[in-house]
C-alpha positions as CSV (number, residue, x, y, z in Angstrom):
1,X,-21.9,-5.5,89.5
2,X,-24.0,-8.3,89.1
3,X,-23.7,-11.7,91.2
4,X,-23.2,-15.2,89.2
5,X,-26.6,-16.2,89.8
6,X,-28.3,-13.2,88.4
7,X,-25.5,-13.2,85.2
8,X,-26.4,-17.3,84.9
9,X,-30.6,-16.4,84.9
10,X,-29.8,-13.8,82.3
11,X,-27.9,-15.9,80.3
12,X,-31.1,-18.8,80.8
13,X,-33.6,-16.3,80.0
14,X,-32.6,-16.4,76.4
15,X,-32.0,-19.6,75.9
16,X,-34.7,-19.8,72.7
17,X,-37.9,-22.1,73.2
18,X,-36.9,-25.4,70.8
19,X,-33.3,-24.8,71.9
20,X,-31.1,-25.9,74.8
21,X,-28.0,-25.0,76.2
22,X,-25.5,-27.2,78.3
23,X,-24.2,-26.0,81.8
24,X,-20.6,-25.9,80.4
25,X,-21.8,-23.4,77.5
26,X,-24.4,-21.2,80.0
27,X,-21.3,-20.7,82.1
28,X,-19.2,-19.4,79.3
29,X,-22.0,-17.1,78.2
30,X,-22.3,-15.9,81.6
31,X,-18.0,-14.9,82.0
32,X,-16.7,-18.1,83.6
33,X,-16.3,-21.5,82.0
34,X,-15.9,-23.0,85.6
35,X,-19.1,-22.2,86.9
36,X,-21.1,-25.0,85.3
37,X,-21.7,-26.7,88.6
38,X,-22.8,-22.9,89.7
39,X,-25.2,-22.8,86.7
40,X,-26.4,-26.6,88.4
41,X,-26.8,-24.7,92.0
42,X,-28.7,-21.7,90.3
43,X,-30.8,-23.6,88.0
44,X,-31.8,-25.5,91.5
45,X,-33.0,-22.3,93.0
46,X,-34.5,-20.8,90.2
47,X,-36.4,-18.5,91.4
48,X,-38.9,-17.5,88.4
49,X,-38.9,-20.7,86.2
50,X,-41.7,-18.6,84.2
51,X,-38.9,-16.3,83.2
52,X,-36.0,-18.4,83.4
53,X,-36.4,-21.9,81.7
54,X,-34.3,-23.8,83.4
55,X,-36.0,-26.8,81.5
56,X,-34.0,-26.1,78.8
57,X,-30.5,-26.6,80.3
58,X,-28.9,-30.0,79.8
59,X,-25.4,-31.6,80.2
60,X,-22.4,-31.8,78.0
61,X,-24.4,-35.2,76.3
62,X,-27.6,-33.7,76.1
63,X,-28.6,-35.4,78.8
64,X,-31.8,-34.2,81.2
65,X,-31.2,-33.6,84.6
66,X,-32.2,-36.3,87.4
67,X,-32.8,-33.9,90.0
68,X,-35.0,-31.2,87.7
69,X,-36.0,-29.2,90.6
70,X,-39.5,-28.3,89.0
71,X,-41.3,-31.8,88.7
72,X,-38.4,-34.5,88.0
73,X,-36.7,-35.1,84.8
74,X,-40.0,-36.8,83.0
75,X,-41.2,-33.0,83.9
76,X,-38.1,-31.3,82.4
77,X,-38.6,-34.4,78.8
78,X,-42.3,-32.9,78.7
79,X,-41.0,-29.2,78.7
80,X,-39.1,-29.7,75.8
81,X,-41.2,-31.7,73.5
82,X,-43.6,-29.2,74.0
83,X,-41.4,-27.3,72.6
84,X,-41.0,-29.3,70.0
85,X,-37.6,-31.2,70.6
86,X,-37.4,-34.4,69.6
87,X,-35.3,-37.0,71.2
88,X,-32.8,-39.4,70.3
89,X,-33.6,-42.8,70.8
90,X,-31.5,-43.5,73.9
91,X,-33.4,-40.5,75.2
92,X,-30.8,-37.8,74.7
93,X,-31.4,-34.6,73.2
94,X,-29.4,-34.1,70.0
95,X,-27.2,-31.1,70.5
96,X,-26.2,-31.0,66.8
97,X,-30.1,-29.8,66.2
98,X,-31.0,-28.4,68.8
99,X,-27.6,-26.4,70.9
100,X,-27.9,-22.5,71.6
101,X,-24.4,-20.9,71.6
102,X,-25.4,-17.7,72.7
103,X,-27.3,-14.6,70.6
């Protein structure tokens, strides 16, 4: 069996570029809505952001992380609107565009 981190990077992996997912959801998709502190702790760690975009994990208010392990949260803002996500004006990401649920 798989551990919860490796279930939580799958999960990540296909999160779709222009798309994000919150903790809360990525830890449903992965078999435990508890675990969205976990998904914070694995996202941390990440251990192939190549593979794994982390970048495109936010919280329950589309909010960016503060503590984006890969460059800071004006890092993680650049990510996505390279991606083309455009942001609300108090800087949010609007999860009624732009939320993955899952495949």
């Amino acid at each position: 069996m798989k551990n919860v981190y490796s279930l939580i990077y799958d999960v990540v992996a296909r999160i779709p570029r222009g798309k994000v997912c919150t903790y809360g959801q990525v830890a449903c998709i992965a078999g435990n809505p508890r675990w969205s502190r976990v998904v914070g702790y694995a996202l941390h760690v990440n251990p192939d952001p190549d593979n794994i975009p982390c970048h495109r994990v936010v919280n329950r208010f589309g909010e960016l992380s503060k503590a984006f392990a890969f460059g800071g949260q004006n890092r993680q803002h650049e990510l996505l609107i390279n991606e083309g996500i455009i942001f609300l004006s108090d800087g949010r990401v609007d999860l009624t565009r732009y939320m993955w649920w899952g495949d």
